[in-house]
C-alpha positions in Angstrom: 72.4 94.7 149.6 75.6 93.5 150.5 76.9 96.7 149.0 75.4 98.7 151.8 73.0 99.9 148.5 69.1 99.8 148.7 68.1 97.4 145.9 65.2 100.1 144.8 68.4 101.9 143.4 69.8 100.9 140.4 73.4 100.9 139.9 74.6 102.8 136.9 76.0 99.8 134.0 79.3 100.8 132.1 79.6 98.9 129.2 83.0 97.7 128.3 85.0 97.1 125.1 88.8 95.3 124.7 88.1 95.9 128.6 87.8 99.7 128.3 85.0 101.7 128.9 82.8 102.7 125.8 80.3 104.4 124.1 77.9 104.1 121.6 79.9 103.4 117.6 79.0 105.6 114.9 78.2 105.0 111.1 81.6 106.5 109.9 81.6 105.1 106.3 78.8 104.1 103.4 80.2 102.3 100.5 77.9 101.7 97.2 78.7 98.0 95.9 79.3 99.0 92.4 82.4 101.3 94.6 83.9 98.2 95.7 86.2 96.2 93.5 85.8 92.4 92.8 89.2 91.9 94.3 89.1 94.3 97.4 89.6 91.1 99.3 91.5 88.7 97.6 91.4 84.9 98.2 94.7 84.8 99.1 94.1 87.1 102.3 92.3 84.6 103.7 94.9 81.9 103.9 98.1 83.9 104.3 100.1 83.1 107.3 102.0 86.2 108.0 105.2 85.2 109.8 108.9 86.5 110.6 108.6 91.0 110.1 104.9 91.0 109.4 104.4 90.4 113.2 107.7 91.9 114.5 109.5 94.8 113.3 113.0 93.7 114.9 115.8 96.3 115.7 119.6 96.1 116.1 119.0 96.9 119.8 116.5 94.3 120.6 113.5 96.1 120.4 110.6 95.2 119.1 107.7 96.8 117.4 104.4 94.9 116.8 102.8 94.7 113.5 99.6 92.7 114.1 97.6 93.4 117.4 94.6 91.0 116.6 94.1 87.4 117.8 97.5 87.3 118.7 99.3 86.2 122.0 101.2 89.8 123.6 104.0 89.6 125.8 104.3 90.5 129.4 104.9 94.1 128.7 102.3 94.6 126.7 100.0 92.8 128.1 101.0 95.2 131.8 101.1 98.1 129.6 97.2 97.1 128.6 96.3 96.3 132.2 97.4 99.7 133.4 95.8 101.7 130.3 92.3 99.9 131.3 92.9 100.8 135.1 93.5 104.3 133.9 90.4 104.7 131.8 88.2 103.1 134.3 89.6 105.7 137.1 89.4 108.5 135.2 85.6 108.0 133.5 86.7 108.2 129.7 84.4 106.4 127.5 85.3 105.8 123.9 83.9 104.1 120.8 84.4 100.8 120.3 86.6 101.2 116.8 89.1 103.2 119.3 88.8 100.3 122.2 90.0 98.1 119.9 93.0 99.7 118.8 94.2 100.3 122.5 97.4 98.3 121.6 98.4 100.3 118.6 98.2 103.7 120.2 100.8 102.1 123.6 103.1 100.7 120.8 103.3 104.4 119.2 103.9 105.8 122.9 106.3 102.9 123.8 104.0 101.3 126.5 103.1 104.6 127.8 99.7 103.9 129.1 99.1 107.2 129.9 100.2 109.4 126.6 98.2 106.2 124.4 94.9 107.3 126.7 95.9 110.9 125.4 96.0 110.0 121.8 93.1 107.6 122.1 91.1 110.6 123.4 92.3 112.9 121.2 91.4 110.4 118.0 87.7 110.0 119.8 87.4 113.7 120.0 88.4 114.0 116.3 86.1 111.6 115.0 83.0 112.7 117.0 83.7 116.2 115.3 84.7 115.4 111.8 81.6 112.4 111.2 79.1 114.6 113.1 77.5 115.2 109.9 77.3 111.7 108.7 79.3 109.1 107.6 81.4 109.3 104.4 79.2 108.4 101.2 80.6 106.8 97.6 78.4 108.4 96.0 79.5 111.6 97.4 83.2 111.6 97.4 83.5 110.2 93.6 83.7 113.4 91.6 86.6 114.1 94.1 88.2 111.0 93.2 88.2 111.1 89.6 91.3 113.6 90.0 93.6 109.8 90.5 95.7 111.7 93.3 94.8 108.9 96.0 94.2 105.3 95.6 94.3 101.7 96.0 96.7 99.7 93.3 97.8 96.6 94.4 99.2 95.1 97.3 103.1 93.9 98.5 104.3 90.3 98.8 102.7 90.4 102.5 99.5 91.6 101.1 99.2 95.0 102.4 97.2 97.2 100.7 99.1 100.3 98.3 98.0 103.3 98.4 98.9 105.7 96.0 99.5 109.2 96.4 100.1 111.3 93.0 101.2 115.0 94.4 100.9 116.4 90.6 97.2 115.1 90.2 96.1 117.1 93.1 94.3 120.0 91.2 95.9 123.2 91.1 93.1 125.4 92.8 93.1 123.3 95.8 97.0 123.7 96.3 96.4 127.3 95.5 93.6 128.1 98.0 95.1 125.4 100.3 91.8 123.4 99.7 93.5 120.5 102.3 89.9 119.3 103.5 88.4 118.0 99.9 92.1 116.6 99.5 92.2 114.7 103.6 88.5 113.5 103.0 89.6 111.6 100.4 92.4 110.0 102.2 90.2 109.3 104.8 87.6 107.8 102.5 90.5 105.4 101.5 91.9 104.7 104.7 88.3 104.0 106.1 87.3 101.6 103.4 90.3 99.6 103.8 89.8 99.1 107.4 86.3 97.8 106.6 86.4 96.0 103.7 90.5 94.9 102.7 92.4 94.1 105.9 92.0 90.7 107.8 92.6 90.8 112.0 96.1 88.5 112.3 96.8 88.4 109.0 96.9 91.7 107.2 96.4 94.8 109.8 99.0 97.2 107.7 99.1 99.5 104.7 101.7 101.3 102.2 102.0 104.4 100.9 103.7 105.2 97.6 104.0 108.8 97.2 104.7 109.5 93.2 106.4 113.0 92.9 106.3 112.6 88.7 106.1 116.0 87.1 106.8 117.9 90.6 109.7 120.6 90.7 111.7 121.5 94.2 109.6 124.1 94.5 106.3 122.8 93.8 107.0 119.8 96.6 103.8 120.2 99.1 105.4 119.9 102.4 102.6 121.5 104.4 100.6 118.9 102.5 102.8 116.5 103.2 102.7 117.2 106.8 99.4 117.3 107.3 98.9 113.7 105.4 101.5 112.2 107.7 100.0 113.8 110.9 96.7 112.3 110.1 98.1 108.8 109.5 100.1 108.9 112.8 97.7 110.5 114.9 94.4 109.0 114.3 95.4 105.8 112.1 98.2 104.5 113.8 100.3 101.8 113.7 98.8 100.9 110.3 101.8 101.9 108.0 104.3 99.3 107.1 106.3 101.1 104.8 106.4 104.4 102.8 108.1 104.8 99.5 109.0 108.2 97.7 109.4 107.5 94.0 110.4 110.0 91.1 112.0 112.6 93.4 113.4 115.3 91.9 117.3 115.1 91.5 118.4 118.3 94.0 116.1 116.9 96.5 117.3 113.2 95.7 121.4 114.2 96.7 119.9 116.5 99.6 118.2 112.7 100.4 120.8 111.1 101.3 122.2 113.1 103.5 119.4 113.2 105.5 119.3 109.9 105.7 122.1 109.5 108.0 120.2 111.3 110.4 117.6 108.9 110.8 116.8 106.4 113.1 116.9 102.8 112.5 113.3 102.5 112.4 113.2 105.5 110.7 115.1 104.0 107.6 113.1 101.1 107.5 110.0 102.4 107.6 110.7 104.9 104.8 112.9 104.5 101.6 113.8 107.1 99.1 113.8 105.2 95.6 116.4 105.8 93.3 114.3 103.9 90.7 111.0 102.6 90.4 111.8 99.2 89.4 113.0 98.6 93.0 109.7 99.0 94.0 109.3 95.3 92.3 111.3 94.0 95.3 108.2 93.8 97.5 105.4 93.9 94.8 104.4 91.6 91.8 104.3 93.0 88.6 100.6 93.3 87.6 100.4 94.9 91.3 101.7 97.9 90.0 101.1 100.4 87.1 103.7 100.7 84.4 105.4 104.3 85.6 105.8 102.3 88.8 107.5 99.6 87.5 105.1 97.3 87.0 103.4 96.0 84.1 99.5 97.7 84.3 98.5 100.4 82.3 98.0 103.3 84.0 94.7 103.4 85.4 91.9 105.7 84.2 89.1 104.9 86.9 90.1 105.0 90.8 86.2 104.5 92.3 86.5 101.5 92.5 89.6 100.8 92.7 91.9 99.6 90.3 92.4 96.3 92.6 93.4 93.0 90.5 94.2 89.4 91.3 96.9 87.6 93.1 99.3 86.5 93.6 101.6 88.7 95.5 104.6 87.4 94.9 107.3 89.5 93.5 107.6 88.5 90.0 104.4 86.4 89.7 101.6 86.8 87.1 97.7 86.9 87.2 96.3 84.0 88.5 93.9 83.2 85.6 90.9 82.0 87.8 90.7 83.9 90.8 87.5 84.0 93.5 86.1 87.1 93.4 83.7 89.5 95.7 84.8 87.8 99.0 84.0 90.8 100.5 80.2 90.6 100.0 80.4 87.9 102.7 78.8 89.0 106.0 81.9 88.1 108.1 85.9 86.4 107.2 83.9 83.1 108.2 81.6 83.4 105.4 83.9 84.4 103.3 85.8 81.3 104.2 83.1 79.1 103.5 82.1 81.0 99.9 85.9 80.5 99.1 86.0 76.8 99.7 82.6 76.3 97.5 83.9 77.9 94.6 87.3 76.0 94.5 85.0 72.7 95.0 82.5 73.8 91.8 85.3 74.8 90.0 86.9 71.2 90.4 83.8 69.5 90.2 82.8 71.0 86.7 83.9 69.4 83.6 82.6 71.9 81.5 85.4 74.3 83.2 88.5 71.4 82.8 87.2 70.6 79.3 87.9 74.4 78.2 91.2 74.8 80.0 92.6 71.7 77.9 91.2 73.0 75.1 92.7 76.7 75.2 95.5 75.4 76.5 96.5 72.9 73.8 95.8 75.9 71.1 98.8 78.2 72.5 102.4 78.4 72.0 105.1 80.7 74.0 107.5 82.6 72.4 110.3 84.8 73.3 108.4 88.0 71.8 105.5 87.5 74.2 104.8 87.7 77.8 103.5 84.5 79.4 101.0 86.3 81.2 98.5 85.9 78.5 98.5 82.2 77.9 96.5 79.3 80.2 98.6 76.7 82.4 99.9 73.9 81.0 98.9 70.5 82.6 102.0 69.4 81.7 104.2 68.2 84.8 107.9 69.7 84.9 110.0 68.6 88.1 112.8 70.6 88.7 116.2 70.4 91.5 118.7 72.8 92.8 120.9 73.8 90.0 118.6 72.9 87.0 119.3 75.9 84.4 115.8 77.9 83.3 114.6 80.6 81.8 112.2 83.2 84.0 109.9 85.6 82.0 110.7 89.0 83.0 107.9 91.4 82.4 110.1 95.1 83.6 112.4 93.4 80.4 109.9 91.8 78.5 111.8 88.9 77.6 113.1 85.6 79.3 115.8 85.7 80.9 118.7 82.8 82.7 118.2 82.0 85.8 119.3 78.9 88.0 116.5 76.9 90.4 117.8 77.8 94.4 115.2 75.9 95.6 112.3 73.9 95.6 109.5 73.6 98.0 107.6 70.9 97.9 105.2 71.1 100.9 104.2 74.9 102.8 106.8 76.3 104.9 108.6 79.1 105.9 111.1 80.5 104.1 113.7 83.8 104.7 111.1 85.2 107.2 107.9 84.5 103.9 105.5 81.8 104.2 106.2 79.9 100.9 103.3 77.9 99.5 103.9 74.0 98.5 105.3 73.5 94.7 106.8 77.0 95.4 110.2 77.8 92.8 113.1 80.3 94.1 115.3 81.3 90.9 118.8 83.2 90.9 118.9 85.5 88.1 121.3 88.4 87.5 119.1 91.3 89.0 117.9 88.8 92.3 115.8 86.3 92.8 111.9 85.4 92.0 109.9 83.3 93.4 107.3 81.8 91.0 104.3 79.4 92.7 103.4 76.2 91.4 100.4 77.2 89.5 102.8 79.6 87.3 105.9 77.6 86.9 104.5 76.2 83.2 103.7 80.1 82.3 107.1 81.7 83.4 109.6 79.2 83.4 111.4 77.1 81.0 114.3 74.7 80.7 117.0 75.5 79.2 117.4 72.8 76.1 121.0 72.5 74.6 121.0 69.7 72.7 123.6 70.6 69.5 123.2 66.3 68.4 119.3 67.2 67.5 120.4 70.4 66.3 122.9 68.7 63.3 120.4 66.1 63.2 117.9 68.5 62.2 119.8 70.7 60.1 120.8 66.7 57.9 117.0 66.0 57.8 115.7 69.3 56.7 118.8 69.3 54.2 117.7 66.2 52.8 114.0 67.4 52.6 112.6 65.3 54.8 111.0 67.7 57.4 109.4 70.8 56.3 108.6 73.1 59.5 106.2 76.5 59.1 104.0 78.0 61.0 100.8 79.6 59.0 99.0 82.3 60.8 95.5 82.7 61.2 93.9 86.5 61.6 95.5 88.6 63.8 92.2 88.4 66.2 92.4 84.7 66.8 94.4 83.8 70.0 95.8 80.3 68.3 98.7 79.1 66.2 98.5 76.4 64.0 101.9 74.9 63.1 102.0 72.6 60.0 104.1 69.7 59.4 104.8 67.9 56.5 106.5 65.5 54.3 108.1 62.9 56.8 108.2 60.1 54.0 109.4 57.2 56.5 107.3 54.4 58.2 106.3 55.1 61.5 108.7 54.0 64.5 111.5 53.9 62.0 115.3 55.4 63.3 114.5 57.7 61.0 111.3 58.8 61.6 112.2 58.9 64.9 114.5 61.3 64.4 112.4 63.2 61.9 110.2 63.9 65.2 112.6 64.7 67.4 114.2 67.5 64.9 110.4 68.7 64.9 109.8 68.7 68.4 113.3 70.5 68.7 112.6 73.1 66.3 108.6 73.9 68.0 
């Protein structure tokens, strides 16, 4: 009444989302469970604290462009830059779904705060989807035989646990490059970027992606550029703001020179959102080892299945291994919350049980390292090691398959943040020739090891064995078994004798 309105007529109620008007959400995506992997959301995701160039992509010229948009605090621009695009919307009677409401931020930091083009592109992505899921929503089931091909799929994820995606270019079939099939080919990309906005980011934590385009096995003139094109103008258009980085790997040598040349004409942000690798190893910079296949650089075989995907454990460090008791199926939880809570009951069981400690001791007491092995295999020692600044080691390398010298840079006793990383507590950084590593506490026992010079024990060793004191062998069992069973013999001195004494040390030198 106060409106001047007669209260028999009812005002019309616009609902709002993210403070924009909207519309009813549609069923976009239907996922199987046996299509989701045990690891699509890995424990770690849940407790990562993203910190330094995960939030911020900072520029020589002061600008800055936002990573995560979700339960953060914006500045004043953006948060005027929101203001205006809300004002807009209302005054102009566009409605949108509430997936698109949400991502308001991320189409005004593609426009540069321009309120008005981000309404444009924010339409424009409504439109898109209204037209493309009019039919339904993407099914599993449906879009498997497509996947079989291996052209596009989930791998691993980087040291800030964004999500890989892989993009083969040769494993795209022939007939569909021929007949320029594009829409079986962009329906699986969508499939992948759709399930990863479900089921494997978390809002303030992990909100980006990569893309490793592998152009193995593709000549100059079989490079896809139209495809190409059209891949990159559906990630920028309608998905945006959700690529971190993308790496080009096995390019072919002409295009490799031609390259770098064109890289001087990019922009700053330009060059660091996009690197041409020389080789794959450098991919092992920003990703751990058993995140990658082996013609990646990494140390999986390739993989033969890609529904689900091929998704394994943390962590996500580069230069870590397995962990060998990770949480798995987090993302059957109804919400992060739940998830949460089913995380922190696990690690409790898993402490509580005695049956579980009682079978780590016991694997762990029947293995031995050696230098023709890779550490990833064997279960952590309970042993305690404490190491300082300067300590000599050796670091497992699995690219080399072999250990090689390194010296301890640091040690991190409690969580903090270190060179723009949050660095969990009992956290090892190690020079070695090709870089660094950083290997987390619960790995330290698997890939590192002092360096033991001792030449006294050595002679002492070499004058016991001499005299036939101390015989050393190490008998085998079958080839299936996972233990080694050293046998000692013939020390022929009373216990806590000099001699004996050193009779044990020459042992434990020579194990």
């Amino acid at each position: 009444e106060s409106l001047g309105v007669s209260p028999l007529v009812s005002l019309p109620c616009v609902m709002e989302c993210n403070g924009i008007p909207c519309r009813e959400s549609m069923e976009v995506l239907k996922v199987d469970p046996e299509h989701l992997a045990a690891f699509t959301l890995p424990e770690e995701a849940l407790e990562y604290e993203p910190s330094g160039d995960d939030v911020f992509l900072r520029l020589s010229s002061g600008i800055l462009e936002r990573r995560l948009h979700s339960n953060v605090t914006f500045t004043e621009d953006e948060e005027h830059a929101l203001r205006n695009l809300r004002q807009e919307a209302r005054r102009s009677g566009k409605r949108f779904s509430p997936e698109i409401c949400h991502e308001a931020t991320r189409y005004l930091s593609a426009t540069r705060g321009n309120h008005q083009k981000a309404l444009s592109l924010m339409e424009a992505t409504e439109n898109w989807r209204r037209h493309y899921f009019k039919d339904g929503p993407l099914c599993s089931s449906d879009i498997a035989e497509d996947m079989k091909h291996g052209f596009a799929y989930f791998v691993g994820r980087d040291r800030a646990l964004r999500p890989a995606l892989v993009f083969r270019a040769s494993r795209v079939p022939e007939k569909w490059r021929k007949d320029f099939d594009i829409d079986r080919l962009l329906r699986v990309l969508i499939f992948c970027m759709e399930v990863m906005l479900r089921f494997m980011l978390v809002p303030g934590k992990v909100e980006t992606s990569c893309l490793i385009v592998d152009l193995q096995d593709i000549s100059i003139k079989d490079i896809p550029i139209s495809l190409l094109r059209e891949i990159h103008q559906l990630f920028t258009a309608h998905y945006p703001c959700r690529g971190f980085r993308f790496y080009v790997c096995n390019v072919p040598r002409m295009l490799m020179a031609i390259s770098h040349v064109a890289k001087s004409l990019l922009t700053e942000r330009q060059k660091l959102k996009v690197r041409v690798l020389s080789d794959v190893s450098e991919l092992l910079e920003d990703f751990a080892p058993h995140q990658l296949e082996q013609d990646l650089g990494g140390s999986r075989p390739l993989a033969t299945s890609f529904l689900p995907f091929p998704l394994g454990p943390g962590p996500f460090y580069p230069g870590s291994a397995p962990r060998l008791s990770p949480v798995i199926n987090l993302h059957k939880a109804s919400d992060l919350e739940e998830a949460r809570e089913e995380l922190e009951r696990t690690r409790c069981h898993a402490e509580a049980s005695p049956s579980s400690v009682e079978t780590h001791q016991e694997t762990a007491s029947g293995r031995l390292t050696s230098n023709s092995r890779s550490p990833d295999s064997f279960e952590v020692s309970s042993q305690p090691w404490t190491f300082r600044e300067g300590d000599e080691v050796e670091v497992w390398s699995v690219s080399q398959n072999a250990w090689v010298a390194g010296v301890v840079q640091a040690f991190f006793p409690q969580s903090t943040v270190a060179e723009g990383y949050q660095v969990p507590p009992g956290t090892l950084k190690i020079s070695i020739p090709r870089g660094c590593k950083w290997i987390p506490q619960d790995l330290i026992s698997s890939n590192v090891r002092r360096v033991i010079s001792t030449p006294s024990i050595a002679e002492q060793c070499k004058e016991i064995a001499n005299q036939g004191r101390v015989l050393l062998s190490a008998s085998l069992v079958e080839e299936h078994s996972p233990h080694r069973h050293p046998t000692l013999s013939r020390c022929n001195h009373s216990p806590g004798s000099e001699i004996s004494d050193r009779c044990i040390r020459a042992t434990w030198f020579c194990l």
